[in-house]
C-alpha positions in Angstrom: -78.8 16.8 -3.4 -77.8 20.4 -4.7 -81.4 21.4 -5.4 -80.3 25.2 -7.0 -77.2 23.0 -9.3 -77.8 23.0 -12.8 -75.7 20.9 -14.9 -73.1 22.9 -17.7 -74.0 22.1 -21.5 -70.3 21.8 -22.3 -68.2 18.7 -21.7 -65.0 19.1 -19.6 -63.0 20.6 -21.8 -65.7 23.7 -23.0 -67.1 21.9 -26.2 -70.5 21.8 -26.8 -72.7 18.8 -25.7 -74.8 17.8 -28.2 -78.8 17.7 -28.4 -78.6 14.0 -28.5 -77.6 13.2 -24.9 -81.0 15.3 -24.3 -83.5 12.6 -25.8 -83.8 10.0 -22.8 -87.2 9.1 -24.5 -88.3 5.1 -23.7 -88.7 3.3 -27.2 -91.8 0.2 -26.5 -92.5 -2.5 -28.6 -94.8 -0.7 -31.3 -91.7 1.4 -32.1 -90.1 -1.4 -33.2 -92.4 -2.4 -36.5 -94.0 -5.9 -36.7 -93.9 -8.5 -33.5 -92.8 -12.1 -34.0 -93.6 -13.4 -30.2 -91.6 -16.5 -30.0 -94.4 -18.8 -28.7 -95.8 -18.8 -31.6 -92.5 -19.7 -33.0 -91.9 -23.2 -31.1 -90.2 -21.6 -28.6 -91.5 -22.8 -25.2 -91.1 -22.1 -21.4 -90.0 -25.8 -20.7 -86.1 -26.2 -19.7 -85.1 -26.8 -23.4 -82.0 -24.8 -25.2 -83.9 -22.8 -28.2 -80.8 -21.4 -29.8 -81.6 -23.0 -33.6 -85.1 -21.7 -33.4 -84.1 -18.6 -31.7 -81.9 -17.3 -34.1 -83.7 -19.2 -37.0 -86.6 -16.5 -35.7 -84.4 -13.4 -35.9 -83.2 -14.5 -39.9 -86.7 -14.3 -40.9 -87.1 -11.4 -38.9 -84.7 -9.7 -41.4 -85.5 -11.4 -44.6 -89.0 -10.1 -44.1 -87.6 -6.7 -43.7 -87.5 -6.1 -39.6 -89.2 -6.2 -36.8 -88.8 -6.8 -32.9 -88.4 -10.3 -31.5 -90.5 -10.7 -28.5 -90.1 -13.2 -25.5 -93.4 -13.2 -23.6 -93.8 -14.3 -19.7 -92.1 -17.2 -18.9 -88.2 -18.2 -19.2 -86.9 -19.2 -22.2 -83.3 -20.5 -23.0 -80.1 -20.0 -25.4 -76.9 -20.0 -26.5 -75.4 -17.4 -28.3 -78.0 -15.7 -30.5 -76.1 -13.0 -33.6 -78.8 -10.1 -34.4 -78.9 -8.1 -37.5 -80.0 -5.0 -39.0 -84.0 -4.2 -38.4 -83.9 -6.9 -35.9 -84.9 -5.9 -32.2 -85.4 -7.0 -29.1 -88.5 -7.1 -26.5 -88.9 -8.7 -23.5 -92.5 -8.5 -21.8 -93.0 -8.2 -17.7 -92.2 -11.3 -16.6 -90.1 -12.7 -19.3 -86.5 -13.7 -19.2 -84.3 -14.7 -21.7 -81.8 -17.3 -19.6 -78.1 -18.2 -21.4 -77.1 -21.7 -21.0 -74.5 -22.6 -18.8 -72.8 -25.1 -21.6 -69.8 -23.6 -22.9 -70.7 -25.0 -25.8 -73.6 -23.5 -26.4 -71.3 -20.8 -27.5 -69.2 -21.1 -30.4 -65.9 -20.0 -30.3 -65.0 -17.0 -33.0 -63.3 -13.8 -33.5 -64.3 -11.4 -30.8 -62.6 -8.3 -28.8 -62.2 -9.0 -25.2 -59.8 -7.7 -22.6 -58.3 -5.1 -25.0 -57.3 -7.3 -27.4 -59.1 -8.8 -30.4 -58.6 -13.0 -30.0 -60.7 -15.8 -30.9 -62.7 -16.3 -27.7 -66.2 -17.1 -27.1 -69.4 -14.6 -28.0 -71.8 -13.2 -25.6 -76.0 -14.4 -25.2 -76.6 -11.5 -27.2 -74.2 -10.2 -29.9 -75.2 -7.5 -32.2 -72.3 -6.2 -34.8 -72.5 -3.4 -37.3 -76.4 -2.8 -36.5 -77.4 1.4 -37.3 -81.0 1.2 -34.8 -80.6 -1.5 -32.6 -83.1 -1.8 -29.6 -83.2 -3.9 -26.1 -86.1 -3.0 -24.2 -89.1 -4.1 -22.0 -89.8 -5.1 -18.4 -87.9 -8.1 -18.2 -84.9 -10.1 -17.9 -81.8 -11.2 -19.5 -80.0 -13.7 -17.2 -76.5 -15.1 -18.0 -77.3 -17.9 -15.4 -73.6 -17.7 -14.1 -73.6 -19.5 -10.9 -71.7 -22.7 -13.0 -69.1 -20.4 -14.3 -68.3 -18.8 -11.1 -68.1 -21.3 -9.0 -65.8 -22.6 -11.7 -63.9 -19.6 -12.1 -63.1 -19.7 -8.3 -62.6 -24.0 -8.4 -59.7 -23.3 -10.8 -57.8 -20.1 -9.5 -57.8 -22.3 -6.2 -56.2 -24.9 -7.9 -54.0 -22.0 -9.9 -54.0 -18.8 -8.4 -52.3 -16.9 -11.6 -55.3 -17.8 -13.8 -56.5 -15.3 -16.4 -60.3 -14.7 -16.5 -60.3 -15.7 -20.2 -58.9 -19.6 -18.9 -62.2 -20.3 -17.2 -64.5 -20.6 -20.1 -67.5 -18.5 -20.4 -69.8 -15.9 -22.2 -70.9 -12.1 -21.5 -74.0 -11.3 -21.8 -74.1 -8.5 -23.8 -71.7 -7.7 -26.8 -72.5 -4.8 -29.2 -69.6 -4.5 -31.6 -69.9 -1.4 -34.5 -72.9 -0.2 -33.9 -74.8 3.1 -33.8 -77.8 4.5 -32.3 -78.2 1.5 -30.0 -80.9 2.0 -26.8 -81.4 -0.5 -24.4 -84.1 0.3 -21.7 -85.5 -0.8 -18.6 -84.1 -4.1 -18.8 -82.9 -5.8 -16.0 -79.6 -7.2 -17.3 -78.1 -10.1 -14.3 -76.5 -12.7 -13.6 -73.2 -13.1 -16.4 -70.9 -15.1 -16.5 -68.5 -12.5 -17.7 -68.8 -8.7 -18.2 -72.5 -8.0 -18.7 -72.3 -5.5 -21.4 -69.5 -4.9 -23.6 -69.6 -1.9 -26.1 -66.5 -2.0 -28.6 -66.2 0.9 -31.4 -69.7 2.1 -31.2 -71.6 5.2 -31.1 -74.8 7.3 -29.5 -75.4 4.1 -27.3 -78.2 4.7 -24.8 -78.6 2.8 -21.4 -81.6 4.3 -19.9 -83.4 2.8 -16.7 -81.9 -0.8 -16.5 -81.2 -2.7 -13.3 -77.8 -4.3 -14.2 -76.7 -7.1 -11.3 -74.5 -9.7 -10.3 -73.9 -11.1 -6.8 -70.8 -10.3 -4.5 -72.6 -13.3 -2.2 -72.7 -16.0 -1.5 -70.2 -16.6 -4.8 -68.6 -13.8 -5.5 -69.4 -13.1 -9.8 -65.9 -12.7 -11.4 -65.6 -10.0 -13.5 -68.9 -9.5 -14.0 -68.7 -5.6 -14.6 -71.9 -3.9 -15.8 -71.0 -1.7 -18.2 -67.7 -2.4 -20.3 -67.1 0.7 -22.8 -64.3 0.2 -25.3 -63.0 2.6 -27.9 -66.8 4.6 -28.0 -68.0 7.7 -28.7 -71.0 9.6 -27.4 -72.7 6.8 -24.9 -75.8 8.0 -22.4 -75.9 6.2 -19.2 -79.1 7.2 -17.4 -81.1 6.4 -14.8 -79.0 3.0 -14.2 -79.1 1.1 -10.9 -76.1 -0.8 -11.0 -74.9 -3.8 -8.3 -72.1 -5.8 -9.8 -69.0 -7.9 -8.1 -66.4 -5.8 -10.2 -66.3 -1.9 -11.8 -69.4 -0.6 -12.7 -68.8 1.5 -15.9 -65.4 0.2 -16.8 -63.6 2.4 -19.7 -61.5 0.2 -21.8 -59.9 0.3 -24.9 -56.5 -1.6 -25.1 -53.5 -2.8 -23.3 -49.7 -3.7 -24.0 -46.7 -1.3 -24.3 -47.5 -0.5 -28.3 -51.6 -0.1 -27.3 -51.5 3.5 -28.8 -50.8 2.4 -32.1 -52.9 -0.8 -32.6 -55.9 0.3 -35.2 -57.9 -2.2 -33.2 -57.8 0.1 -30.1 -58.8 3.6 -29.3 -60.3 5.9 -27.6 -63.6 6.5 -25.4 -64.6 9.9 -26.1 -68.1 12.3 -25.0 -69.6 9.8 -22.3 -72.6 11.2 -19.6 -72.9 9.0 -16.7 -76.3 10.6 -15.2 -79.2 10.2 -12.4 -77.9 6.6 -11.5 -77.7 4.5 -8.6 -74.7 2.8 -7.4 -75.7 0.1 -4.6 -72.1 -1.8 -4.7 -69.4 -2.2 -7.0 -65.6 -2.4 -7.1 -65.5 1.0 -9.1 -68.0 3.3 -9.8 -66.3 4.9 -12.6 -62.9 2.9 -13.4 -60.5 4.0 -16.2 -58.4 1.0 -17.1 -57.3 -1.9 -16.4 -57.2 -2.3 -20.5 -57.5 1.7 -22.0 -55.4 3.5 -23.6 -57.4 7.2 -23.8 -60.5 8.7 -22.4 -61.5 12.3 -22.7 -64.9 13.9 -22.3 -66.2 12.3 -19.4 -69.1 13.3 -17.4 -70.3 11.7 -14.0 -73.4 13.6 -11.9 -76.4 13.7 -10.1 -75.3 9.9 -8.7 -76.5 7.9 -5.1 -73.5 5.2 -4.2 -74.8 3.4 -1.2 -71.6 1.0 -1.1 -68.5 -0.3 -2.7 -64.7 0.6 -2.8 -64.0 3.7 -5.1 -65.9 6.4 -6.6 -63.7 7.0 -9.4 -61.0 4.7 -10.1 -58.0 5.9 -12.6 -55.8 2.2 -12.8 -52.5 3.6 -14.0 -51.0 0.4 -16.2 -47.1 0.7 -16.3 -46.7 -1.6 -18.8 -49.3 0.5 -21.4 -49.3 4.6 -22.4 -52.3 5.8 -20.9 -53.9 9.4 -21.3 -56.9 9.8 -18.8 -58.0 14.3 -19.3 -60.8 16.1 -19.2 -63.7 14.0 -16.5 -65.7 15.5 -14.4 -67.5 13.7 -11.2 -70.0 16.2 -9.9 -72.8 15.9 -7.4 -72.8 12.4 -6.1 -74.2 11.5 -2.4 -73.3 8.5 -0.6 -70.9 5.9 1.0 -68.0 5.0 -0.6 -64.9 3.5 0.3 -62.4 5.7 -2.0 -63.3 8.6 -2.9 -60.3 9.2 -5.7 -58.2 6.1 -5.9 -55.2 6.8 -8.1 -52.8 3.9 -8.0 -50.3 1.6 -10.3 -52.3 -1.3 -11.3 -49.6 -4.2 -12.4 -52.1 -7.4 -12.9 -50.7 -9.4 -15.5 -48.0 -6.9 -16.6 -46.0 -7.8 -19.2 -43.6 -5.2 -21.3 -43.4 -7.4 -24.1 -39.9 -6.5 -24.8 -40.4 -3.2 -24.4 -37.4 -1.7 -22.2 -38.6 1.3 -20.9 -42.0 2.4 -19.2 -45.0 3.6 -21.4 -45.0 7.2 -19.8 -48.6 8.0 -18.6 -50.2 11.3 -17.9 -53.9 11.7 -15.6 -54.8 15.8 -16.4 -58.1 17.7 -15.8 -59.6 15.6 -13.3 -62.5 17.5 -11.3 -64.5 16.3 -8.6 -66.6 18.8 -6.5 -70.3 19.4 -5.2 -70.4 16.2 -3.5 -71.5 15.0 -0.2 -70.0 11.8 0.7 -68.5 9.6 3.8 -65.4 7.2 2.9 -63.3 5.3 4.4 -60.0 7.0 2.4 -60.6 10.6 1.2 -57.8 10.6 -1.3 -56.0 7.0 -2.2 -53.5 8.7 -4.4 -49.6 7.6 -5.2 -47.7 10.1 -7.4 -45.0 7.4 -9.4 -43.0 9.9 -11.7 -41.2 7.4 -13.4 -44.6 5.9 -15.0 -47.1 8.9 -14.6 -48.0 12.1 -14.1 -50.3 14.2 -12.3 -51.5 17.3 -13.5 -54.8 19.8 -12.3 -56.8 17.3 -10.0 -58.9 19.5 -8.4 -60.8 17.8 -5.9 -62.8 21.3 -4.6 -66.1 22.1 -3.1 -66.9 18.7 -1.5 -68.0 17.5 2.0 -66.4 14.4 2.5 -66.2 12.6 6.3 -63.5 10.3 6.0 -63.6 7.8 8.6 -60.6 6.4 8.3 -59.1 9.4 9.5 -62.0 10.8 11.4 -62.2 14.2 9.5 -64.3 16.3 7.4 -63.5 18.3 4.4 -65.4 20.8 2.4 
């Protein structure tokens, strides 16, 4: 790496970064005020679904004040369990908390998914309008998805314009309204769906998780790791990320009127830092659902695999203002570096007659040492975006596809 670069204290467009993104301190379970281990709870490591206990457990955790739920060695399941205020989460070295793989098990209710807010089906753990919320530990949280994806893949076989919402299943992670969220050294796997999903929160820390789903030998639809969705100031640190789809995925709304749906917005002040990227679809991926994202820092990153390093999807049926990211000092493998491109999945216009104009402005990328397959994957379309100050400076890039080397 660049061992004399020293990172800016300024986001991309000169203001300050605040002291916060500076605290990258690990919380444990003694942080997190009295212990209620759930074996002592009749919860057991037998095959049974715990949900009723479960979440029985956390409303006495928070009628006597707070505390930290803690799942000890062994693998315990649930359905869809709904946290509250004071109520945390530990999970011990060699403990994993396993979803079931019943649909069921997840009752259907008012949620935000795929820029849009819809009655659709929760995630294992759903936290909403929590100030302190905590995930930590050494172990698990499996979504147990094999079921779903193998299901997923059965029915666009069978219909090959299926949605990912028509094959029914759960994330794993939802946080909705929530600040000064930390969730640390989890390893977070196996979803059926996007693995986290952050909508409308703020100073959200994910510091030293392993975040996975398999791209063999079923591939995991959709099964991004880190979904961020009209947020402010979010830490991603220390991450080691292997996911069959984007890896931190900016969303925050979709449709030809997106801009002016209160339910949207933008993704503002985010530091993607010290992070490993073993194989994903997109290492950093604006769209396919977002509207706005400004502030946005990516650095010090390893990529040993996957198909783009940072991935602006360019929606022509939804107004889209991507300004002011940074991707600085990154080391690897990489099939795209800069992939720039319309992205028409499901478009729809809704009436609308003429295209949302879209503009992509004050994109850097420099100080990186990389080989790709495709230096720069990028398609100027006037009539739905524009282009304006992508510098793309001070790299060394072997681009195989081409055999050539810039710097």
């Amino acid at each position: 790496m660049y061992n004399n670069f020293s990172y800016t204290d300024t986001f991309p467009d000169k203001t300050p970064v605040d002291k916060w993104f500076t605290n990258d301190s690990l919380p444990c379970a003694a942080d997190l005020g009295k212990q209620y281990n759930i074996s002592d709870y009749g919860i057991y490591d037998d095959g049974n679904i715990y949900t009723d206990r479960l979440q029985q457990l956390i409303d006495t955790i928070y009628d006597n004040g707070g505390g930290v739920l803690v799942i000890p060695s062994g693998t315990y399941l649930s359905g869809a369990l709904f946290f509250r205020q004071g109520v945390n989460l530990y999970i011990e070295d060699g403990g994993i908390l396993k979803g079931s793989d019943n649909i069921n098990d997840y009752p259907v209710c008012q949620t935000r998914i795929e820029g849009e807010t819809c009655m659709y089906f929760p995630a294992l753990i759903n936290a909403y309008g929590i100030n302190g919320f905590t995930m930590c530990g050494n172990g698990t949280i499996d979504g147990n998805g094999i079921r779903s994806w193998m299901s997923f893949w059965k029915r666009r076989c069978w219909n090959p314009s299926c949605t990912n919402k028509d094959e029914q299943r759960a994330r794993l992670v939802y946080i909705s309204n929530c600040t000064n969220v930390t969730v640390s050294g989890l390893h977070l796997c196996n979803s059926q769906f996007w693995t986290n999903h952050l909508y409308k929160c703020s100073h959200v820390r994910y510091l030293n998780c392993r975040i996975t789903s398999p791209s063999s030998p079923v591939k995991a639809p959709s099964t991004d790791a880190i979904d961020i969705d009209a947020c402010t100031d979010i830490l991603i640190k220390g991450c080691t990320i292997n996911v069959n789809d984007d890896a931190i995925a900016l969303k925050g709304g979709k449709g030809p009127f997106a801009d002016s749906d209160p339910d949207n917005g933008a993704n503002e002040r985010i530091i993607i830092e010290d992070c490993t990227f073993e194989f994903c679809h997109g290492c950093l991926t604006c769209g396919s659902e977002s509207i706005h994202n400004k502030n946005i820092i990516m650095r010090h990153i390893k990529v040993e695999s996957g198909y783009n390093l940072l991935w602006l999807k360019m929606r022509p049926d939804t107004p889209q203002h991507y300004e002011y990211i940074i991707v600085e000092d990154v080391q690897g493998k990489i099939f795209n570096f800069i992939n720039i491109n319309p992205w028409t999945q499901f478009f729809d216009l809704k009436g609308r007659t003429d295209i949302p104009p879209s503009l992509a402005e004050h994109i850097i990328i420099r100080k990186s040492t990389c080989t790709c397959n495709v230096f720069r994957n990028i398609k100027e379309a006037p009539e739905q975006y524009t282009l304006t100050d992508i510098q793309i400076d001070d790299n060394i890039i072997e681009e195989t596809g081409r055999h050539s080397i810039y710097s």
